[in-house]
C-alpha positions as CSV (number, residue, x, y, z in Angstrom):
1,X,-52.9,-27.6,-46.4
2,X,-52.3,-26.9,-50.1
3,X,-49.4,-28.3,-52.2
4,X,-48.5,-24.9,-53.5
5,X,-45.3,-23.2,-52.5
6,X,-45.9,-20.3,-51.3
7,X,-43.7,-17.7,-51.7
8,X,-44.3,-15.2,-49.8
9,X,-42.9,-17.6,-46.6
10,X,-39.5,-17.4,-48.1
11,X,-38.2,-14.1,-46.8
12,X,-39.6,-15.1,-43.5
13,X,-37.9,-18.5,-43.6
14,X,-34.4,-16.7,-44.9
15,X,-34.8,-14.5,-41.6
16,X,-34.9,-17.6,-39.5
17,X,-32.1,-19.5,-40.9
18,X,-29.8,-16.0,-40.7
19,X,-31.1,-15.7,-37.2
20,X,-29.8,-20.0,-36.5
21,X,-26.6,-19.1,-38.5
22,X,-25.7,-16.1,-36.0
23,X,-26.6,-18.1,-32.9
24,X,-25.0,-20.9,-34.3
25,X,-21.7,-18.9,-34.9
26,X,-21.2,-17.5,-31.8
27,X,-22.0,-20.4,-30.0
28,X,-19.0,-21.8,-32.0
29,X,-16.9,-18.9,-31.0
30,X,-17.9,-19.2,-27.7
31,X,-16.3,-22.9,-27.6
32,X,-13.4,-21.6,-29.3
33,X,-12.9,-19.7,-26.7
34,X,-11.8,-22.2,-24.1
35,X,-8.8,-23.6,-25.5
36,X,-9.1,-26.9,-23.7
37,X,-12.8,-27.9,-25.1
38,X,-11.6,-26.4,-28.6
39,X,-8.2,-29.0,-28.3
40,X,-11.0,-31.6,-27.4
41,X,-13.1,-31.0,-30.2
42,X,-11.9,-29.2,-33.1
43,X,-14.0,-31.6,-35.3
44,X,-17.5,-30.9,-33.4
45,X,-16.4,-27.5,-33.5
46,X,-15.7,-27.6,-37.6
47,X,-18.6,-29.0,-38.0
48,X,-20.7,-26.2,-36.4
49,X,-19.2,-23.7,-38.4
50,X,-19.7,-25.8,-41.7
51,X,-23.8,-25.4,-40.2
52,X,-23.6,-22.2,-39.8
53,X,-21.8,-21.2,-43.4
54,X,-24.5,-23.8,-44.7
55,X,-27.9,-22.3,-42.8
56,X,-26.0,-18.6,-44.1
57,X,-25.9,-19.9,-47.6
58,X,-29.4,-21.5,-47.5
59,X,-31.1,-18.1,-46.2
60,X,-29.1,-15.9,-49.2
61,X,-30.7,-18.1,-51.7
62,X,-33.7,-18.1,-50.6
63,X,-34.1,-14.0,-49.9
64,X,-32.3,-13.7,-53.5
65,X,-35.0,-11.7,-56.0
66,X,-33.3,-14.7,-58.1
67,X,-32.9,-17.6,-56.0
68,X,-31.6,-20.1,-58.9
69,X,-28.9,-17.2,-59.8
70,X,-28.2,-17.0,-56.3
71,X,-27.4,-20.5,-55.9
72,X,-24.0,-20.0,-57.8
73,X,-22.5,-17.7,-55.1
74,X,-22.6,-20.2,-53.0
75,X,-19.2,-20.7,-51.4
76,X,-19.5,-24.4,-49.9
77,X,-19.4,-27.0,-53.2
78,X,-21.2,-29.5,-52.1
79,X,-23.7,-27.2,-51.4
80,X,-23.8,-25.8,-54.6
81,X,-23.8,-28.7,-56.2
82,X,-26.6,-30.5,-54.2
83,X,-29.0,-27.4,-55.0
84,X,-27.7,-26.7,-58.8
85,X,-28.8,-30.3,-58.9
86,X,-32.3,-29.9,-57.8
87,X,-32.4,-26.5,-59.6
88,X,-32.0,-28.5,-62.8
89,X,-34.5,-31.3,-62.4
């Protein structure tokens, strides 16, 4: 195993993380949908979206032609601000 990125994986790694976004998603919306587990656990259920918005944002970036552009449409800040950061060094 080589130490050398290669880039060609990164579409097929995007595609994955869309794919864990969507089921993530609806398996939030599918929670949501029972009023009495979503009164029992908004937090959990926040915190499912917030991985699915993340794995979302991860896969744009990384099937952007220009990832490091890319990185600044990301919506969720501490997000951005974690990759700008390792963009940079």
């Amino acid at each position: 195993m080589s130490g050398t990125a290669n880039p060609g994986i990164y579409p097929a790694i995007a595609a994955s993380l869309g794919a864990l976004a969507r089921d993530t998603e609806g398996m939030g919306i599918a929670l949501c949908s029972d009023p009495e587990v979503a009164a029992r656990h908004m937090e959990q259920l926040q915190a499912i979206d917030r991985i699915s918005q993340s794995l979302r944002e991860v896969s744009r970036v990384l099937a952007a032609s220009d990832p490091e552009a890319a990185i600044g449409d990301i919506c969720l800040g501490d997000l951005r601000e974690t990759l700008e950061k390792a963009s940079a060094g």
